[in-house]
N, C-alpha and C positions, 0 to 999 in steps of 0.2 A: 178300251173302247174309245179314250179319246181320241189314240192314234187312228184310227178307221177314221171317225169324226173329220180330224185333220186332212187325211190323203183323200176322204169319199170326193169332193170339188175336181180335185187333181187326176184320179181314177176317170172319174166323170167325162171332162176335160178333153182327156186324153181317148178316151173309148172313141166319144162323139167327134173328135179332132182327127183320127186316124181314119173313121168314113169319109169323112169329106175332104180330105186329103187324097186318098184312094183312087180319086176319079183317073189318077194317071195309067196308061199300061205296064203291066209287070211285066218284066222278063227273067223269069224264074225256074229251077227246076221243080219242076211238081212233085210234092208226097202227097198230092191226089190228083186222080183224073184231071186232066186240064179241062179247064174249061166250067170246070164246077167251083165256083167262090159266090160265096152268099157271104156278103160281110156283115151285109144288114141283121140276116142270123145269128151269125159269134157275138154281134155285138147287142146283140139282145139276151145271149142268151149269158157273157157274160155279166151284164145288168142284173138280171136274176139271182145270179152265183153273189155279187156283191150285197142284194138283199138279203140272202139266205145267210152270209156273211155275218149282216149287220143283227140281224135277228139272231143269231146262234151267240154272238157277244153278249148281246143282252141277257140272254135267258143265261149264258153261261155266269154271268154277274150278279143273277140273281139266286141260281142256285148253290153258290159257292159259299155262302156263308148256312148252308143247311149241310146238318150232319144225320140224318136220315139215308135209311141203304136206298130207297125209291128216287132220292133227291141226287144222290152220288151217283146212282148208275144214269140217272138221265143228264147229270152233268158230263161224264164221260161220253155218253154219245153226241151231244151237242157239241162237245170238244171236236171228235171225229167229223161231224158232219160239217163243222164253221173248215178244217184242215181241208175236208176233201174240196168243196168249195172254191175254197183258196188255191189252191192246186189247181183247180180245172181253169180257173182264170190266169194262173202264170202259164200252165201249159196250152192255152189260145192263145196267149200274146208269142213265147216261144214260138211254138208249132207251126201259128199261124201266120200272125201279124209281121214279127220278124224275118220267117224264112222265104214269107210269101210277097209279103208288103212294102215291106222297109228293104232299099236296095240304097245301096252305094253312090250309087249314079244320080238317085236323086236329090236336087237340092237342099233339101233342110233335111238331109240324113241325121247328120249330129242330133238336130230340135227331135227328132222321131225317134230316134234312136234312145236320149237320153228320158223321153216322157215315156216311153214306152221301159224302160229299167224300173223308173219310178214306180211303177205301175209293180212289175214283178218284186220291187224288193220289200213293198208297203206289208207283205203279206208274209 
């Protein structure tokens, strides 16, 4: 939990840093329709995935010292659902951010590149 704690600014940072960076044109090949990018979406919607994150830590923290079958099975699910979570935020930055957003060409490639890693390896 603390490490979440520690990267949540950095995640944060970086979500909000890459719309507003964004404003340049992509020239990308698309794995979807051209023309369709809502950033302000993935990046909402990863925000949520980060809460959902933060919350599943917690309750995971809290049930881990109960040894009851009703405590252990909903700690495993909390496990599941903080992973899927996770996952769905590394693969928007993958899928999206990097194949769609982050280009070569542009200037602070490296800065994007490397906060955007950050991002996926926090998790």
């Amino acid at each position: 939990m603390k490490n979440i704690r520690k990267v949540m600014p950095l995640i944060t940072f970086t979500i909000i840093g890459s719309v507003l960076f964004l404003q340049q044109q992509a020239h990308a090949h698309c794995q979807i329709p051209c023309g369709i990018y809502d950033d302000h979406a993935r990046v909402q919607s990863m925000l949520e995935d980060t809460a959902t994150v933060e919350k599943s830590v917690k309750l995971i923290a809290e049930l881990a010292n109960k040894a009851d079958a009703q405590s252990q099975n909903q700690l495993v699910r909390w496990v599941m659902n903080k992973e899927k979570h996770a996952q769905q935020i590394i693969s928007t930055i993958s899928d999206y951010f990097l194949t769609q957003r982050v280009k070569p060409s542009q200037k602070d490639y490296t800065e994007r590149l490397l906060k955007h890693h950050r991002v996926t390896s926090s998790y």
